[in-house]
C-alpha positions in Angstrom: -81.1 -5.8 -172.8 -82.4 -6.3 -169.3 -85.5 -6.4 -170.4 -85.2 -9.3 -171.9 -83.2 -11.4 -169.9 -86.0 -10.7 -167.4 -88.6 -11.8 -170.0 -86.4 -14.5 -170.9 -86.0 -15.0 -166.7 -89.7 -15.5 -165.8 -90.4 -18.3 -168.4 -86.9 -20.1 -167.7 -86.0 -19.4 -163.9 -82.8 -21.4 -164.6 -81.6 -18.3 -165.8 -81.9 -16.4 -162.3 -80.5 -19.3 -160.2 -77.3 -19.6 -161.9 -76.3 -16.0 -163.2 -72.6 -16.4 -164.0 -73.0 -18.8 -166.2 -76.5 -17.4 -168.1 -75.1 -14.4 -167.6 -72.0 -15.2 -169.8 -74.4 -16.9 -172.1 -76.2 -13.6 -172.9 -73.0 -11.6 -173.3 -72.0 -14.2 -175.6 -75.4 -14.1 -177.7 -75.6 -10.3 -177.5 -72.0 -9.9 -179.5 -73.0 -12.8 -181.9 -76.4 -10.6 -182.3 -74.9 -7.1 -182.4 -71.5 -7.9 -184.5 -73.5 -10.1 -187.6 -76.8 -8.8 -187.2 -77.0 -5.3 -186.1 -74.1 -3.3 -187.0 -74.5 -4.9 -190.6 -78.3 -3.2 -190.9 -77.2 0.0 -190.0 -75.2 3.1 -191.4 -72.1 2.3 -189.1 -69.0 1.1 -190.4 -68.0 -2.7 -189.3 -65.3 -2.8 -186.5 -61.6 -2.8 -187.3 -60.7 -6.9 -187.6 -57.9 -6.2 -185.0 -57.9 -8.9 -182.6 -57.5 -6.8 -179.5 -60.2 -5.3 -180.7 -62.4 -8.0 -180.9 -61.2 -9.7 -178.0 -61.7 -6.5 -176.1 -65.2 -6.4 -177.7 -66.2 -9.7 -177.2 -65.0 -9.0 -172.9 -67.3 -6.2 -172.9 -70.0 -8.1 -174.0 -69.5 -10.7 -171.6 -69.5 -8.1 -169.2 -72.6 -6.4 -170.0 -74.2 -10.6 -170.3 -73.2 -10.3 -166.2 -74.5 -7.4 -165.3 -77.7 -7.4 -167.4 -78.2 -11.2 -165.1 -77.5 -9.8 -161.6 -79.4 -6.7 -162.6 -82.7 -9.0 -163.9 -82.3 -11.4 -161.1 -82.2 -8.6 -158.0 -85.7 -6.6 -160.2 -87.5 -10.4 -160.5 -86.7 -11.4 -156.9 -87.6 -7.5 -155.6 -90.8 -8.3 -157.8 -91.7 -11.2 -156.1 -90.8 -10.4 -152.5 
């Protein structure tokens, strides 16, 4: 997942200046692509329709949006230093 941001980083380097907000971005785009893309292609069952749960989901994926940003941005500017 940081991977990509960073691929995604080097062609838009709007994404590395403001992290918070691309970061939350990602997250966002990463539930969309793992709750309607991914879990329905593979063997595992689809996630209870609680909506704790999918709030709680939906945080974590946020979450992991941030980190996979600040983790992207500190490898690209290491990279270029």
């Amino acid at each position: 997942m940081v991977a990509v941001y960073a691929l995604a980083a080097r062609r838009w380097p709007r994404l590395t200046g403001r992290p918070w907000s691309s970061g939350l971005v990602y997250g966002g785009l990463l539930y969309v692509a793992m709750t309607w893309v991914v879990v329905p292609l593979s063997a595992a069952s689809p996630s209870p329709k609680v909506p704790a749960w999918i709030a709680a989901s939906i945080a974590m994926h946020l979450l992991i949006g941030l980190l996979c940003a600040v983790f992207a941005r500190r490898a690209l500017r290491r990279n270029a230093a």
